[in-house]
C-alpha positions as MATLAB code, in Angstrom:
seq = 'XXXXXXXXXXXXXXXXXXXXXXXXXXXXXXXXXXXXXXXXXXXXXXXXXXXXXXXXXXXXXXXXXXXXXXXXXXXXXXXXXXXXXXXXXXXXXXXXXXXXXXXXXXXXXXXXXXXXXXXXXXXXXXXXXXXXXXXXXXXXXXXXXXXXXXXXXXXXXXXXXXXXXXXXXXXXXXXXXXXXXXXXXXXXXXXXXXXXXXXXXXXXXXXXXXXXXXXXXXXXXXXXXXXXXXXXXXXXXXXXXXXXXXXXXXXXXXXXXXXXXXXXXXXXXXXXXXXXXXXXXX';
ca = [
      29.312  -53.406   25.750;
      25.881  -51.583   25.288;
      23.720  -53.599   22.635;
      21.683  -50.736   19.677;
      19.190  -50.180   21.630;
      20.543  -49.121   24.632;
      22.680  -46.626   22.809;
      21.402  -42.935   24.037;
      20.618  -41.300   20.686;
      19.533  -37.648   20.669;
      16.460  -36.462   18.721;
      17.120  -35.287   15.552;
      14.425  -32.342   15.588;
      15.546  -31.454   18.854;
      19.274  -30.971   17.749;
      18.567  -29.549   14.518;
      16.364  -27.035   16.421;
      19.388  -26.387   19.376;
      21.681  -25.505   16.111;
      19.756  -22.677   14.737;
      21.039  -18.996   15.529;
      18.953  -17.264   18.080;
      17.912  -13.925   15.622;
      16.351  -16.908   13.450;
      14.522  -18.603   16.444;
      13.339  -14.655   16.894;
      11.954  -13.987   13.848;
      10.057  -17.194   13.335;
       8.846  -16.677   16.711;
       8.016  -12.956   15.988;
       6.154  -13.075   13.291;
       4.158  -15.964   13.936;
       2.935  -14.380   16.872;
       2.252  -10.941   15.108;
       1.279  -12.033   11.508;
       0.550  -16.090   11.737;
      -1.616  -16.498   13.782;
      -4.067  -13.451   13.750;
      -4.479  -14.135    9.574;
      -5.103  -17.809   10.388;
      -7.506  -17.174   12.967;
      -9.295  -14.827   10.700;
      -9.189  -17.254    8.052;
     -10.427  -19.911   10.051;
     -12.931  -18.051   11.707;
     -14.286  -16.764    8.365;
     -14.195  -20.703    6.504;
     -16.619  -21.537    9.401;
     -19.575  -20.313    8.384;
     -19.351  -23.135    5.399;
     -18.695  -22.866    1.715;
     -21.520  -22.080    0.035;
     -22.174  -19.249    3.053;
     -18.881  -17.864    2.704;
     -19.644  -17.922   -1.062;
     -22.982  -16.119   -0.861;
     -21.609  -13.528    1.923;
     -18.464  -12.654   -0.219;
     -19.677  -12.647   -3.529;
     -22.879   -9.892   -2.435;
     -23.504   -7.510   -4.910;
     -22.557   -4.692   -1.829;
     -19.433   -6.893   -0.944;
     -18.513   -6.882   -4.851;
     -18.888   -2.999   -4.878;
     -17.612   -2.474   -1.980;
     -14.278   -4.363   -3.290;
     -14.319   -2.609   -6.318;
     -14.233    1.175   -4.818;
     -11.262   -0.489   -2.528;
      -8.858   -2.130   -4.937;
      -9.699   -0.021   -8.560;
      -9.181    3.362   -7.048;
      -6.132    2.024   -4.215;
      -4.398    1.002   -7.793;
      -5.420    3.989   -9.349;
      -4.213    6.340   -6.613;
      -0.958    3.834   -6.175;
      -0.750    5.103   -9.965;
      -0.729    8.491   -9.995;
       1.826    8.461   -6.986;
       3.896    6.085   -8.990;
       4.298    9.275  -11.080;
       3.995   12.097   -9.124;
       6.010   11.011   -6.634;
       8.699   10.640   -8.815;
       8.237   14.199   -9.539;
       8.206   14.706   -6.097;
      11.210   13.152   -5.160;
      13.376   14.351   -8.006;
      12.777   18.179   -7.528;
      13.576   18.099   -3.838;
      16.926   15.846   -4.681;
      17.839   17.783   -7.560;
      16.769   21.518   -7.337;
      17.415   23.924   -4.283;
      15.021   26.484   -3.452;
      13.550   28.710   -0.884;
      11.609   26.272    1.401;
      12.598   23.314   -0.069;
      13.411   21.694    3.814;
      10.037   22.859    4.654;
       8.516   20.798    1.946;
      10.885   17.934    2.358;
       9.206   17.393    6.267;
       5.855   18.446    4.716;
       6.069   15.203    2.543;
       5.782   12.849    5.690;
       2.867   14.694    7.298;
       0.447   11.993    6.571;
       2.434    9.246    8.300;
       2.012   11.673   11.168;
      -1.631   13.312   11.009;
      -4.305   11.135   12.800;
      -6.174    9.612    9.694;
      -9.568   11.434   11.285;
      -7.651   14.367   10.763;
      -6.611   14.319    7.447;
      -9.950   13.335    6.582;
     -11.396   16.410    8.551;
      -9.128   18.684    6.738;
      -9.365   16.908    2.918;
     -13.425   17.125    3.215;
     -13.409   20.794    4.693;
     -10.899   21.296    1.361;
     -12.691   19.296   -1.346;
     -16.512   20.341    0.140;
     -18.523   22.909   -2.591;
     -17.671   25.477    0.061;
     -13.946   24.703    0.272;
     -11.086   26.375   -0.741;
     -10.640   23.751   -3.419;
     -14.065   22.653   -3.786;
     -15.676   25.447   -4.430;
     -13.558   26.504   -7.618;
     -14.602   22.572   -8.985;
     -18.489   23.184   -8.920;
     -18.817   25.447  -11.816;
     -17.560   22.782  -13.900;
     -19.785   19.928  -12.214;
     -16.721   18.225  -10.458;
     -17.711   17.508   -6.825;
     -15.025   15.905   -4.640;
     -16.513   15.303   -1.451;
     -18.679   12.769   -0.527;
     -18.363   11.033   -3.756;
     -16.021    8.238   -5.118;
     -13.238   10.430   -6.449;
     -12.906   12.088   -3.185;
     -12.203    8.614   -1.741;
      -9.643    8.753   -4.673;
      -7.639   12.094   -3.412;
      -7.899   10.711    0.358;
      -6.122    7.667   -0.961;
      -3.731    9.477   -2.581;
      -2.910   11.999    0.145;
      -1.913    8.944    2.494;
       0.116    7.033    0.305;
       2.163    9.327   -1.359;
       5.109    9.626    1.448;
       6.123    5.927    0.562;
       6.625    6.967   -3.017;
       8.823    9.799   -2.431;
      10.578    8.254    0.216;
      11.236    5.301   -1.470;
      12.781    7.040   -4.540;
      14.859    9.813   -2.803;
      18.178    7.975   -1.225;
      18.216    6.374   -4.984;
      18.147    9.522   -6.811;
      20.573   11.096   -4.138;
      23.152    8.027   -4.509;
      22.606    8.502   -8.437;
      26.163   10.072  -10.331;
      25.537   13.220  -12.314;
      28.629   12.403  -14.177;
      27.108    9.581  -15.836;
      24.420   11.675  -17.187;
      27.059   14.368  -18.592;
      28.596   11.385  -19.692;
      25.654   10.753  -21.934;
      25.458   13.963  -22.966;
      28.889   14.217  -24.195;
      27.817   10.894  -26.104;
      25.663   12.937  -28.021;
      22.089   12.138  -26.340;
      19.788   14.625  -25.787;
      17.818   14.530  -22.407;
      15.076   12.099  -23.492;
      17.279    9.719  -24.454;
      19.285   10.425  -21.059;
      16.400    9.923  -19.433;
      15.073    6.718  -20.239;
      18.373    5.311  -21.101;
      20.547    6.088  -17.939;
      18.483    7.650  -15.468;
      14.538    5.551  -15.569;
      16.157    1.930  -15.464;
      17.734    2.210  -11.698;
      14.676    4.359  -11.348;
      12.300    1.075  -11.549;
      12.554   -1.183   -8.600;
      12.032    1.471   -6.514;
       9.098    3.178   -7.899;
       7.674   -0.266   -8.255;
       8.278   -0.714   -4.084;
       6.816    2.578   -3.764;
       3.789    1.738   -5.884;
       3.490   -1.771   -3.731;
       3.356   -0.348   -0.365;
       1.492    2.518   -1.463;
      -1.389    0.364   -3.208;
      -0.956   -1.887    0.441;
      -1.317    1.277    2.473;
      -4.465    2.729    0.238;
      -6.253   -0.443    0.565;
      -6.125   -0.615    4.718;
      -7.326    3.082    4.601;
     -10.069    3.552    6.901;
     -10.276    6.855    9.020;
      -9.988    9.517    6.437;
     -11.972    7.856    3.721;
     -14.785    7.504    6.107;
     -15.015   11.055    6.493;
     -14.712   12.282    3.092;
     -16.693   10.063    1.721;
     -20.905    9.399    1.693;
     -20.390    5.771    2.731;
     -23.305    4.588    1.080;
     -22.894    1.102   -0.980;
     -23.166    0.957   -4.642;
     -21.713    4.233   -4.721;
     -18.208    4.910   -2.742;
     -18.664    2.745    0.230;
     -14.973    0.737    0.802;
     -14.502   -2.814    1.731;
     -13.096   -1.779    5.561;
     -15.925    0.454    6.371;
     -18.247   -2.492    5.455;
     -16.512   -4.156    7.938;
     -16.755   -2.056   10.336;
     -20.635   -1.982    9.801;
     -21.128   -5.120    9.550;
     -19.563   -5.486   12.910;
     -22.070   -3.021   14.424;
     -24.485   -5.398   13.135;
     -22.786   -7.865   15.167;
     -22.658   -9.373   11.934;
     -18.907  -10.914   12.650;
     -19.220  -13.999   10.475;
     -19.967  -11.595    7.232;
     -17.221   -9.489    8.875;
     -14.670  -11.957    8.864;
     -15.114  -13.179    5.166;
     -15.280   -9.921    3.620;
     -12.065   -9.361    5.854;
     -10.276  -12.934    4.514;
     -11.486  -11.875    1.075;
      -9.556   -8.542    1.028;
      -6.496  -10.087    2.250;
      -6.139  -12.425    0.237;
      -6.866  -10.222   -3.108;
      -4.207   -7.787   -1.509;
      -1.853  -10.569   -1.259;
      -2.171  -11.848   -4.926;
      -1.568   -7.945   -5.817;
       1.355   -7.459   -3.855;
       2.401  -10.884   -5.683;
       2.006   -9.783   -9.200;
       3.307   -5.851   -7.925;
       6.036   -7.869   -6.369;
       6.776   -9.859   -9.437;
       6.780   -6.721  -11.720;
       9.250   -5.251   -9.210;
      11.840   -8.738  -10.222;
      11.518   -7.542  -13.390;
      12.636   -4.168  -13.407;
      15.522   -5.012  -11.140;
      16.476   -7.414  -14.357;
      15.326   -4.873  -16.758;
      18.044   -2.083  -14.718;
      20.894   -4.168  -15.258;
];
């Protein structure tokens, strides 16, 4: 008779980690290697420098404008998608028209076009001598090269993931329930932000979230449209970028740690906004 020691027992970790499905094991696997451990090597590279470094280098006064051009007008663009995009998405799902498909692919060019591209084309269409442009400097509006053309570049790339995000909701939407309504003795206002806006909210908040997300990474076309030059529309990536052609990569680093994790906390709140309108649709 064996005595308790010499009982073979297996390791607990080792069996718990046997009895886990494989697409689990996967995805752990996955995105540690793709998201885990890049941010934590950034992180750690960036905490290096020391606190009261990483304090002064991320709390500059052209670090601190830099991350106000990035986030105010990302959230501001995110914004006027939120609402346009709505627009968008409901007159392609719920009005036919001559071109309508043609507009429908037009929607996803900017997940297509090169970002140098669509910066090329938005700064030959906002400059004084542009189509555009030009009709904006009798009234002292100038788009290019200034903050508010970092604004319509920001907009231009983020608005596919509003419409797209809305459209299979509208389409899977009953028309009957708004004739229902109707019937009922409500006039369209009422239909609107009674039947149709409440199922409308989730989504346009997910929209707004990866739109915001998408604005806030945005590096090729803003660099083109815009002057670059701090205090005045220079963005948080492109001082990144420059301070890594100062082989500054310490100063890169933090400025890069600080802008995720002030995106993060964003998507958080955006996230936790997005909870509530699910609650506030049922």
């Amino acid at each position: 008779m064996l005595s308790p020691l010499e009982i073979p027992r297996s390791k607990p970790s080792t069996a718990a980690f046997r009895s886990l499905p494989w697409p689990w094991i996967v995805t752990v696997a996955y995105l540690a290697i793709m998201l885990l451990f890049p941010i934590s090597a950034l992180i750690t590279k960036s905490i290096s420098v020391g606190p009261s470094e990483f304090w002064r280098i991320a709390t500059s006064p052209v670090a601190l404008s830099a991350y106000d051009v990035t986030f105010i007008t990302s959230l501001v663009a995110a914004l006027i998608n939120g609402v346009m995009g709505t627009v968008v998405a409901w007159v392609l799902v719920r009005y036919s028209f001559p071109g309508r498909k043609f507009i429908d692919a037009a929607v996803d060019l900017p997940f297509a076009l090169p970002t140098s591209v669509a910066g090329l084309v938005l700064a030959t269409v906002y400059s004084d001598k542009g189509w555009i442009g030009q009709l904006l400097v009798p009234f002292g509006i100038k788009v290019a090269f200034t903050r508010l053309g970092v604004l319509v570049a920001m907009i231009f790339i983020s608005l596919p993931f509003i419409v797209r995000t809305l459209q299979p909701v509208l389409q899977e939407m009953e028309r009957e329930v708004e004739e229902a309504a109707w019937s009922l003795g409500a006039n369209q206002f009422q239909t609107f932000r009674q039947v149709i806006l409440p199922p409308l909210i989730p989504p346009i908040l997910t929209g707004v979230a990866l739109g915001f997300s998408r604005a806030v990474g945005e590096y090729g076309s803003v660099v083109i449209i815009s002057s670059s030059i701090p205090f005045k529309d220079l963005i948080a990536p492109v001082l990144i970028f420059q301070r890594l052609e100062q082989d500054d990569y310490a100063g890169a680093t933090v400025i890069g740690t600080v802008l995720l994790l002030t995106s993060l906390v964003m998507l958080v709140a955006i996230n936790g906004l997005q909870q509530w309108g699910r609650r506030y649709a049922k």
